[in-house]
N, C-alpha and C positions, 0 to 999 in steps of 0.2 A: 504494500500500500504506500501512495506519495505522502509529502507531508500533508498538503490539502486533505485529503482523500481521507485523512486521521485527523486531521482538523475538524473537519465539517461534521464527521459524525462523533467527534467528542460531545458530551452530555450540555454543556456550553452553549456551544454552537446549533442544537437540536432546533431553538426558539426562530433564531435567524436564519437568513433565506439561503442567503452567500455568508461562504468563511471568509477569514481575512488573509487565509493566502492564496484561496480564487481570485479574490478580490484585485487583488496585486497583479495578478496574471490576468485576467480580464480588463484591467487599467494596459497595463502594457501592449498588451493585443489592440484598444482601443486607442493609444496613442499612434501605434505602429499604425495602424491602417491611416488614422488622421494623414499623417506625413507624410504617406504614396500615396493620399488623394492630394494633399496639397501640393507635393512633388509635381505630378501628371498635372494638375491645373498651373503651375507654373510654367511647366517648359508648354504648355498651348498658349499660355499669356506671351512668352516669349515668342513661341510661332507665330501669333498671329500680327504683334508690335512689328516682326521682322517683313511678315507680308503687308500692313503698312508704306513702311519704309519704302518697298520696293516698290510697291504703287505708286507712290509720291514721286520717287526720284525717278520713274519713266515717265509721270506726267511732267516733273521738272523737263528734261530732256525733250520731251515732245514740245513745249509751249516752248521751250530756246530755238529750237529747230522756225518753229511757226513765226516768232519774232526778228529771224534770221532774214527768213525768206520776205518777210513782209518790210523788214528795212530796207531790201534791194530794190523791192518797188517802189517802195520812198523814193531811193536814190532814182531810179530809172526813169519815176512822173518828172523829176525836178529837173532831170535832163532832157525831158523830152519837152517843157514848161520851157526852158531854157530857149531848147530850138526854134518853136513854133515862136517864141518873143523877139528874136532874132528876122525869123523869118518876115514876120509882121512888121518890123522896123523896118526893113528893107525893101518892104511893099510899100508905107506909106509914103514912102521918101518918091515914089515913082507914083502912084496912085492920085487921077487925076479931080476926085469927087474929095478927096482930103484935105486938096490945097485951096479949093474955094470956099465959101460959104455958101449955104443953101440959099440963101433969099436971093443971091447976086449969080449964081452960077448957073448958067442955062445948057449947061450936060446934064440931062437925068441919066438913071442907072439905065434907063431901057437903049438911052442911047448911046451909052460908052459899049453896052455888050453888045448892038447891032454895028458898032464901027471896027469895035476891035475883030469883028469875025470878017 
């Protein structure tokens, strides 16, 4: 017989339900288990913190990329803004409906584009 096992059915122990060296081993059993559940819900809290992260830093990576592409277009309206301002300076300077005023200039639009054709 264990010592429990001589414990519990000592005349003592008859009244109560558990002995006091079940006891002790049922606490132990019952902290053990605590700590492989808490163990296992830790490393998933970790897992999941870790899948997080990696979510995050490919939407990082994705929105740089998107910002990337979308400054080039910046760059490329501002040149192509450039051109067309360029181009229009160098029209007006020749452009015969520019250099008169409307109330004194007897070219209308219908007849600069039947002359120039």
């Amino acid at each position: 017989m264990s010592d429990c096992d001589s414990s519990c059915n000592s005349p003592q122990n008859k009244k109560s339900l558990v002995c006091d060296g079940c006891e002790g081993s049922e606490d132990e059993d019952r902290t053990l288990k605590r700590r492989e559940k808490n163990r296992v819900a830790a490393q998933k809290s970790r897992k999941r913190q870790t899948q997080r992260a990696d979510l995050l830093h490919e939407a990082c990576e994705l929105l740089e990329q998107r910002n990337r592409k979308l400054r080039r277009e910046v760059d490329s309206l501002h040149e192509e803004q450039r051109m067309l301002s360029e181009t229009l300076g160098a029209h007006e300077r020749f452009c015969p409906i520019m250099h008169c005023s409307f109330a004194s200039c007897t070219l209308q639009p219908d007849t600069v584009e039947a002359r120039s054709v």
